[in-house]
Biotite code that builds the C-alpha atoms (Angstrom):
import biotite.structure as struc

atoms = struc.array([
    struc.Atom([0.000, 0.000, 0.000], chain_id="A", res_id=1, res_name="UNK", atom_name="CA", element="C"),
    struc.Atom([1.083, 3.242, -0.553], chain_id="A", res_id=2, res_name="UNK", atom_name="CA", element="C"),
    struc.Atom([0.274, 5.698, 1.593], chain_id="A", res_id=3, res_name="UNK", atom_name="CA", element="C"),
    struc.Atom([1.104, 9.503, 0.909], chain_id="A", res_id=4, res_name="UNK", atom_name="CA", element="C"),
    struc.Atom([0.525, 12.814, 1.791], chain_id="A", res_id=5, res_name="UNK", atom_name="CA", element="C"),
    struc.Atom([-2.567, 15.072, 0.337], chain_id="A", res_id=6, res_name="UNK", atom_name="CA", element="C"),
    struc.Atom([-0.172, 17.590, -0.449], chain_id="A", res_id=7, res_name="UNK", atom_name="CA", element="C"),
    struc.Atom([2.037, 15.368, -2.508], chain_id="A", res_id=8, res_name="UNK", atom_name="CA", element="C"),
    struc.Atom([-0.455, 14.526, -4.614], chain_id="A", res_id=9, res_name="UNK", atom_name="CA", element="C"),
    struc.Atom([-1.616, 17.701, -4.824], chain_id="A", res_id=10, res_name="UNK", atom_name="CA", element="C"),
    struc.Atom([1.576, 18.759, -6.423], chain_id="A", res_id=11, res_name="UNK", atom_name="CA", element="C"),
    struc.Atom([1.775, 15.919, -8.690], chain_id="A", res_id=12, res_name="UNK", atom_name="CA", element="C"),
    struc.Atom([-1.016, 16.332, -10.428], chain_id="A", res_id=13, res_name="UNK", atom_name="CA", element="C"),
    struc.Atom([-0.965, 20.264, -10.234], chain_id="A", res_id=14, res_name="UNK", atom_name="CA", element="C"),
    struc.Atom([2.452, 19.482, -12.419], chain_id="A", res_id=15, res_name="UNK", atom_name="CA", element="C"),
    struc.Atom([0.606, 16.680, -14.728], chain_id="A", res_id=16, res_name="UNK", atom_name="CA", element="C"),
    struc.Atom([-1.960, 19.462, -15.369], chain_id="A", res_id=17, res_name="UNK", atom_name="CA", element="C"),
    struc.Atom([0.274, 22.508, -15.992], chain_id="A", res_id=18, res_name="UNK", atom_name="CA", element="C"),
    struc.Atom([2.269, 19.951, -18.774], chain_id="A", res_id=19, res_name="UNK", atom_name="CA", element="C"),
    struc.Atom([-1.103, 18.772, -19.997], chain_id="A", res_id=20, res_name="UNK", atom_name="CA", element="C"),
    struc.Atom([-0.320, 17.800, -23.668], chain_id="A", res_id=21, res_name="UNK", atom_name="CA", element="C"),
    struc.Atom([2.403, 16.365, -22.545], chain_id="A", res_id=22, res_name="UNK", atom_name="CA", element="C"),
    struc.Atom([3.018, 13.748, -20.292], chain_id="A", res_id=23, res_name="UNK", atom_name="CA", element="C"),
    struc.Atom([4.536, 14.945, -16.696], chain_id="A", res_id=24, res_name="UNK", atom_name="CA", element="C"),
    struc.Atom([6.898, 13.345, -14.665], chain_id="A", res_id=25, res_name="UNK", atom_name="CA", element="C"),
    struc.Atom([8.877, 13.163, -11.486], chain_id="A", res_id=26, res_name="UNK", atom_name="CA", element="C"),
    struc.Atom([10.186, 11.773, -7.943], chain_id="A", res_id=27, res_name="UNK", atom_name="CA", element="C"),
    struc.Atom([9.251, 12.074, -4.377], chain_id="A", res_id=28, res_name="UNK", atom_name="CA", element="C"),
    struc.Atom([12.412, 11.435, -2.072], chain_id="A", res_id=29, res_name="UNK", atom_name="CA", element="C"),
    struc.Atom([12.296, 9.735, 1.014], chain_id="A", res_id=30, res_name="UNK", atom_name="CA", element="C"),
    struc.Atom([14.454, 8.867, 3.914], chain_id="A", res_id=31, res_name="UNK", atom_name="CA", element="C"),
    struc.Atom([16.339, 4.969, 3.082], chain_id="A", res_id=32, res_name="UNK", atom_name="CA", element="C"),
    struc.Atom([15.139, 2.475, 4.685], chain_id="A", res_id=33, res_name="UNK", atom_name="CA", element="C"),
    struc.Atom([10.834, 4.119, 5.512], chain_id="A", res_id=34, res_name="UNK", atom_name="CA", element="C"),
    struc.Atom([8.665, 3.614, 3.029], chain_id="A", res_id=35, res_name="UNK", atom_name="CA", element="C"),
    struc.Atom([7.792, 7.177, 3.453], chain_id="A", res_id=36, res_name="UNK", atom_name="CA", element="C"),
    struc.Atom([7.237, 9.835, 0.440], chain_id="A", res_id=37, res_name="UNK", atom_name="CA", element="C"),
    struc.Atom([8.545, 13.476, 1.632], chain_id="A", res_id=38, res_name="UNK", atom_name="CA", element="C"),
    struc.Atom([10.261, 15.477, -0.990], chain_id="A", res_id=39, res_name="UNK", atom_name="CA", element="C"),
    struc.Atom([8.928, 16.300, -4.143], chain_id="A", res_id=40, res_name="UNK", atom_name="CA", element="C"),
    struc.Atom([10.442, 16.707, -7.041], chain_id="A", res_id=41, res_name="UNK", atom_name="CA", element="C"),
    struc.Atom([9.503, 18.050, -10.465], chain_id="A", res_id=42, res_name="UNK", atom_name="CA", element="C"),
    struc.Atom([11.633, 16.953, -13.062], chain_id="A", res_id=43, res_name="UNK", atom_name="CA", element="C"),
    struc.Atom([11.712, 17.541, -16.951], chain_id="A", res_id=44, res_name="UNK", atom_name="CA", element="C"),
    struc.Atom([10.025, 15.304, -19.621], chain_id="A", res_id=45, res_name="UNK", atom_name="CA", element="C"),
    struc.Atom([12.998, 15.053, -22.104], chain_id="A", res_id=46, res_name="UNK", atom_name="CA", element="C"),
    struc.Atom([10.879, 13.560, -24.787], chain_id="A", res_id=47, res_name="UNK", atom_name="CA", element="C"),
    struc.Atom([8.205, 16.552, -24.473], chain_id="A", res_id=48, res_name="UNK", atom_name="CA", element="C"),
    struc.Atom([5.964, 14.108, -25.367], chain_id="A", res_id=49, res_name="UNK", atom_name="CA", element="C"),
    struc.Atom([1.936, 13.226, -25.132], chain_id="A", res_id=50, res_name="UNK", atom_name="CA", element="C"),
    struc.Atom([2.774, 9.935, -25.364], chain_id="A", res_id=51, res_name="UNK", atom_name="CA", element="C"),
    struc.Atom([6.133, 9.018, -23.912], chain_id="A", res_id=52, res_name="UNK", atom_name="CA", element="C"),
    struc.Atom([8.046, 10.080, -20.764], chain_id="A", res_id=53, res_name="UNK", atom_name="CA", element="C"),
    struc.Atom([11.800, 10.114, -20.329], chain_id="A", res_id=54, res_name="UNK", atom_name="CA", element="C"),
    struc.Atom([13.826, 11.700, -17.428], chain_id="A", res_id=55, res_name="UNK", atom_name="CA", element="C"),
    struc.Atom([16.379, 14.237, -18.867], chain_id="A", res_id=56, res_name="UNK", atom_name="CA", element="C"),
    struc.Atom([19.981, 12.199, -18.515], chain_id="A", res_id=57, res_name="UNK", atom_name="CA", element="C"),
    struc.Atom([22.221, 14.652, -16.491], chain_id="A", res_id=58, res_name="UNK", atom_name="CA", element="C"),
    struc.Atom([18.760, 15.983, -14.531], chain_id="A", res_id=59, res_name="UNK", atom_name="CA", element="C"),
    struc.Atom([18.543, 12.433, -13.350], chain_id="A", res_id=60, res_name="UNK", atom_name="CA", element="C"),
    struc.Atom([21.707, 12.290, -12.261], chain_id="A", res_id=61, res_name="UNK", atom_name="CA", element="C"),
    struc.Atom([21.703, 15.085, -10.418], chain_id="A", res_id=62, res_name="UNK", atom_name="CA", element="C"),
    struc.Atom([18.653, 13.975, -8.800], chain_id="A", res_id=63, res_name="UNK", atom_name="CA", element="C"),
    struc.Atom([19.790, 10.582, -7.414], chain_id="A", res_id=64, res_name="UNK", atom_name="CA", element="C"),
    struc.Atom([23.324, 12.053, -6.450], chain_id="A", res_id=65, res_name="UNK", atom_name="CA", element="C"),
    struc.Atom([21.233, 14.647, -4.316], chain_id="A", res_id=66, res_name="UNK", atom_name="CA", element="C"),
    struc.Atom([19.513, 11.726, -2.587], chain_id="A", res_id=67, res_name="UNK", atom_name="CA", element="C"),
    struc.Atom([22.262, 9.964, -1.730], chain_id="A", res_id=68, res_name="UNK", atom_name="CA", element="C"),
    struc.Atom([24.142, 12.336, -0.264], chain_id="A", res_id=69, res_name="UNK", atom_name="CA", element="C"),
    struc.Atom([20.917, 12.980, 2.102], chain_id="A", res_id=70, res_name="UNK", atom_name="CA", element="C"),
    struc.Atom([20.251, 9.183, 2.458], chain_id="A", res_id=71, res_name="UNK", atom_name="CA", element="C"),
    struc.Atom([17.292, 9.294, 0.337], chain_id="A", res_id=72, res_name="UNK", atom_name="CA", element="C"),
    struc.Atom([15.960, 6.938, -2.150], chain_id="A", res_id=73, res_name="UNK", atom_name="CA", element="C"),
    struc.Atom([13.136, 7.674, -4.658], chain_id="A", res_id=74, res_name="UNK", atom_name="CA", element="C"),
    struc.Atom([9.775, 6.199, -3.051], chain_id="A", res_id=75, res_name="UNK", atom_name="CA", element="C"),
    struc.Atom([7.195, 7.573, -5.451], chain_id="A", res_id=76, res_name="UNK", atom_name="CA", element="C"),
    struc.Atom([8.247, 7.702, -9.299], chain_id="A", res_id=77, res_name="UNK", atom_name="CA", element="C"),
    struc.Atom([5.421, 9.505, -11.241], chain_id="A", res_id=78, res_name="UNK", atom_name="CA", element="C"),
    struc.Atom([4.432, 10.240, -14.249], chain_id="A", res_id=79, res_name="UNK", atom_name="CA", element="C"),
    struc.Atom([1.454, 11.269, -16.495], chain_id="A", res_id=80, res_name="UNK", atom_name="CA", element="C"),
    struc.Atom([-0.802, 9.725, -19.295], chain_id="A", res_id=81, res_name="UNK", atom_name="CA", element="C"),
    struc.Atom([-2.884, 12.369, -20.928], chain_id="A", res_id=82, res_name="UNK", atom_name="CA", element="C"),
    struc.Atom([-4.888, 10.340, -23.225], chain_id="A", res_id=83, res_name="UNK", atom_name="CA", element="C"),
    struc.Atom([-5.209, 7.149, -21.441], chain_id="A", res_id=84, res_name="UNK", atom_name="CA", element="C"),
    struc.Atom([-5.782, 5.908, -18.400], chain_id="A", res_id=85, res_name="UNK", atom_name="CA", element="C"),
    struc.Atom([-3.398, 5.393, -15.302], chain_id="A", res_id=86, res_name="UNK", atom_name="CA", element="C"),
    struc.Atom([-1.985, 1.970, -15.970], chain_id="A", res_id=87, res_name="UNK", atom_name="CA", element="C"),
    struc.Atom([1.338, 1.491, -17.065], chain_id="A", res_id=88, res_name="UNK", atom_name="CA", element="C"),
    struc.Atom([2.308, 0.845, -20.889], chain_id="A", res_id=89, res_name="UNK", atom_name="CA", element="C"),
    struc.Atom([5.023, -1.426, -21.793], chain_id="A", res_id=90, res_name="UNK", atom_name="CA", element="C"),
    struc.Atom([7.059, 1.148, -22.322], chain_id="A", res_id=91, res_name="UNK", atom_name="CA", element="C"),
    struc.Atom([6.503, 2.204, -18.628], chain_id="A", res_id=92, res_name="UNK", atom_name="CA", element="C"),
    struc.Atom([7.352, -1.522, -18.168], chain_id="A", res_id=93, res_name="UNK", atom_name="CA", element="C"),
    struc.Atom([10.325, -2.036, -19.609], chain_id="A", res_id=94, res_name="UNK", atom_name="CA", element="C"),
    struc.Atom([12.230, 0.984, -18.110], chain_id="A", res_id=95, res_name="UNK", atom_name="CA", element="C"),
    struc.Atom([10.925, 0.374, -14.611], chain_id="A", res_id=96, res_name="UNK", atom_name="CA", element="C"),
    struc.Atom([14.241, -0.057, -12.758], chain_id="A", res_id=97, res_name="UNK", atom_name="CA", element="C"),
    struc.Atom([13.600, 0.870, -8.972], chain_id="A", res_id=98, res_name="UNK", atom_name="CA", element="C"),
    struc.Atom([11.833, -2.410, -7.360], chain_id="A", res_id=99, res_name="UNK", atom_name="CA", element="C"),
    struc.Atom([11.274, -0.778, -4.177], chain_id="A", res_id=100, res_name="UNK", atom_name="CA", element="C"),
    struc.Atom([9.505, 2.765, -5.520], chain_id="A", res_id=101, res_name="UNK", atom_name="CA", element="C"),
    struc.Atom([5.870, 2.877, -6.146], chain_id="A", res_id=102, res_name="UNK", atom_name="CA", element="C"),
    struc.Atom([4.732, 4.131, -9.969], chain_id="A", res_id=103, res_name="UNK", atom_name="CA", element="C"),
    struc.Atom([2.532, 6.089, -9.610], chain_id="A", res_id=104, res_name="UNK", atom_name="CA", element="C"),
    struc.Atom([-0.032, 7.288, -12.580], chain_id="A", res_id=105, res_name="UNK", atom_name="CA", element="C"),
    struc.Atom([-1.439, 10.351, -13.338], chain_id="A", res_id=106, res_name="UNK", atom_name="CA", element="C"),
    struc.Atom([-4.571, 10.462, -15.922], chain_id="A", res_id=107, res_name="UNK", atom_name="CA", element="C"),
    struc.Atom([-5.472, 13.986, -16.983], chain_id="A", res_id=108, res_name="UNK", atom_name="CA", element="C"),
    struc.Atom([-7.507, 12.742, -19.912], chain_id="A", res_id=109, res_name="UNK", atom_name="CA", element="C"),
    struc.Atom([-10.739, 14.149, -18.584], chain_id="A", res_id=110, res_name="UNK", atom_name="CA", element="C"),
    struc.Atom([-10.000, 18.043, -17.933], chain_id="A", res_id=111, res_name="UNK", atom_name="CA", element="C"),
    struc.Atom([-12.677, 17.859, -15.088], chain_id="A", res_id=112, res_name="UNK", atom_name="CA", element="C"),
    struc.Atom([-11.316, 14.477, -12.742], chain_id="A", res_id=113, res_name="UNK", atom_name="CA", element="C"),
    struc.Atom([-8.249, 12.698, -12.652], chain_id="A", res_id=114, res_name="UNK", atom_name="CA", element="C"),
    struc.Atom([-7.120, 9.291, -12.266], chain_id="A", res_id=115, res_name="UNK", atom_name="CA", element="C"),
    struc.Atom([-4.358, 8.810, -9.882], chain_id="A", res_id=116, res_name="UNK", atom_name="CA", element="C"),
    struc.Atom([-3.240, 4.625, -9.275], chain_id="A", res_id=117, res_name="UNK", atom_name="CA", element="C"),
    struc.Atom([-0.233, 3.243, -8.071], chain_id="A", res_id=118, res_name="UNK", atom_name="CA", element="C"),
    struc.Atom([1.704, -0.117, -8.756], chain_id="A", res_id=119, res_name="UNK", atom_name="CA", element="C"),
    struc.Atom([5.084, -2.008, -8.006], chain_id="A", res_id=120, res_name="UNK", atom_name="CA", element="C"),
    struc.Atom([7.028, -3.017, -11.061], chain_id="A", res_id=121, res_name="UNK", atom_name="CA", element="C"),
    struc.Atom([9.478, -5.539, -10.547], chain_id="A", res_id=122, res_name="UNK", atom_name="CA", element="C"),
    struc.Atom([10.676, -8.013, -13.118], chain_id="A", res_id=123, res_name="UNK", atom_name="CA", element="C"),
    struc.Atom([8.244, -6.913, -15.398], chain_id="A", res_id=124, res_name="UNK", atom_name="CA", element="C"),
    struc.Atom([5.381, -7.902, -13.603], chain_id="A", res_id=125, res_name="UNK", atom_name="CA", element="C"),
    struc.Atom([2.952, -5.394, -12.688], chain_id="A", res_id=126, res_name="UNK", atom_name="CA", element="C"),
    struc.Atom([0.795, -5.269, -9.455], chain_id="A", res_id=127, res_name="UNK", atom_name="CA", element="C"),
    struc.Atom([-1.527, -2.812, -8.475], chain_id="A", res_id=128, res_name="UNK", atom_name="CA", element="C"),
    struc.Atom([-1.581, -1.514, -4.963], chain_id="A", res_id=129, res_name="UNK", atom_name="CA", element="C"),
    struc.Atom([-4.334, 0.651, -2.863], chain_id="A", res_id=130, res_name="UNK", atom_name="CA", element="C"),
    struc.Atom([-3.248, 4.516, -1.805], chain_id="A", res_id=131, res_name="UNK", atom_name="CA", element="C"),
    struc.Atom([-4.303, 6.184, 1.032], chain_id="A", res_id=132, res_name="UNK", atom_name="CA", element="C"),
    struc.Atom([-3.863, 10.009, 1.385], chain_id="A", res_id=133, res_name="UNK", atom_name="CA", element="C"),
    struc.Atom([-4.052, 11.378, 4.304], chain_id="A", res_id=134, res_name="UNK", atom_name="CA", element="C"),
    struc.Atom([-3.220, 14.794, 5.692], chain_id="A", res_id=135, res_name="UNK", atom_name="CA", element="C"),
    struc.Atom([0.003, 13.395, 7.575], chain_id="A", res_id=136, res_name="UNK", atom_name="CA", element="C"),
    struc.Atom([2.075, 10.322, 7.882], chain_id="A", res_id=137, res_name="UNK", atom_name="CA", element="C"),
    struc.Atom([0.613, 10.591, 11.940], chain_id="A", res_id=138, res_name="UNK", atom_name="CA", element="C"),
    struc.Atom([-2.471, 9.585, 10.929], chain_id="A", res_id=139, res_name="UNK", atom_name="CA", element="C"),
    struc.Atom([-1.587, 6.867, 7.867], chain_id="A", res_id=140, res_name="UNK", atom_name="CA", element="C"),
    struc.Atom([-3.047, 3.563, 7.858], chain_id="A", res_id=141, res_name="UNK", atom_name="CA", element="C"),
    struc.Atom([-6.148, 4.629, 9.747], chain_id="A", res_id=142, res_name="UNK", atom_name="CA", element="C"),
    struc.Atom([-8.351, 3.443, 6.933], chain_id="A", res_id=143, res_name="UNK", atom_name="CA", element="C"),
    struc.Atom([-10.163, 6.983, 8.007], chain_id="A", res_id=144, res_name="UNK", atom_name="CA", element="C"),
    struc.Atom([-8.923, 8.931, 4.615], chain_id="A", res_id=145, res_name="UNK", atom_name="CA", element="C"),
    struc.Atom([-8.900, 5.972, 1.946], chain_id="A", res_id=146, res_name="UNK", atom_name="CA", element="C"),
    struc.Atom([-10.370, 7.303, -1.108], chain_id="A", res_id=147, res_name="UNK", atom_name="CA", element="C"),
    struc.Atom([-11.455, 6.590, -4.409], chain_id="A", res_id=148, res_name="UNK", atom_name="CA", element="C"),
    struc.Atom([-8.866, 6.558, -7.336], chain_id="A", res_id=149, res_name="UNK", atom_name="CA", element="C"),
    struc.Atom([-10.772, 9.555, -8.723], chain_id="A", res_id=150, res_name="UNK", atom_name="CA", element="C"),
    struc.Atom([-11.585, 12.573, -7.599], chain_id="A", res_id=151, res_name="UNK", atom_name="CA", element="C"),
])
């Protein structure tokens, strides 16, 4: 399960709108060794694409240097689709390389709602997982703020 702050999501799918043709895409940072999401960060779609996502080489190296040297590993790696809904392609598949982050998907295909899901990708197999947001990681697994995938 993953369970993340309200204003995390907030911010990633304020950032899949604002791209919205293209697809959006990103990290949250978290300390190593919690499964905890706390630092968001916005990175660059080097593709600029509506259909594809790929991190910018050197920004993504930057990136993961920066969370090592604060003992951080990448808990949530996001991205949007923005014609389809939020399940990952094979594309999204094949490139998943973190087995311990959750992917998390963004829909923005309906300009009203959006779809936000979450999954673990290891070896190529895909398996969705609930999300709870809550308001803060004090209050997680409470089963008091599950909600729906859309909103």
């Amino acid at each position: 399960m993953l369970v993340i702050r309200r204003d995390l999501v907030d911010a990633m799918v304020a950032h899949a709108r604002r791209d919205h043709p293209d697809e959006a895409c990103g990290v949250i940072a978290g300390p190593e060794g919690a499964d905890q999401p706390e630092r968001f960060i916005e990175m660059t779609n080097a593709e600029r694409s509506p259909t594809f996502y790929r991190f910018d080489s050197g920004e993504q190296l930057r990136v993961w240097r920066d969370m090592d040297s604060r003992d951080e590993v990448p808990v949530v790696i996001y991205h949007s689709h923005t014609a389809t809904e939020a399940y990952p392609s094979r594309t999204d598949i094949s490139y998943a390389s973190e087995p311990d982050a959750h992917y998390v998907l963004i829909s923005t295909r309906d300009p009203e709602r959006h779809e936000l899901r979450s999954y673990r990708i290891v070896d190529g197999v895909v398996t969705e997982e609930p999300v709870e947001v809550v308001e803060s990681y004090m209050f997680a697994n409470t089963g008091a703020d599950d909600v729906p995938n859309c909103r």
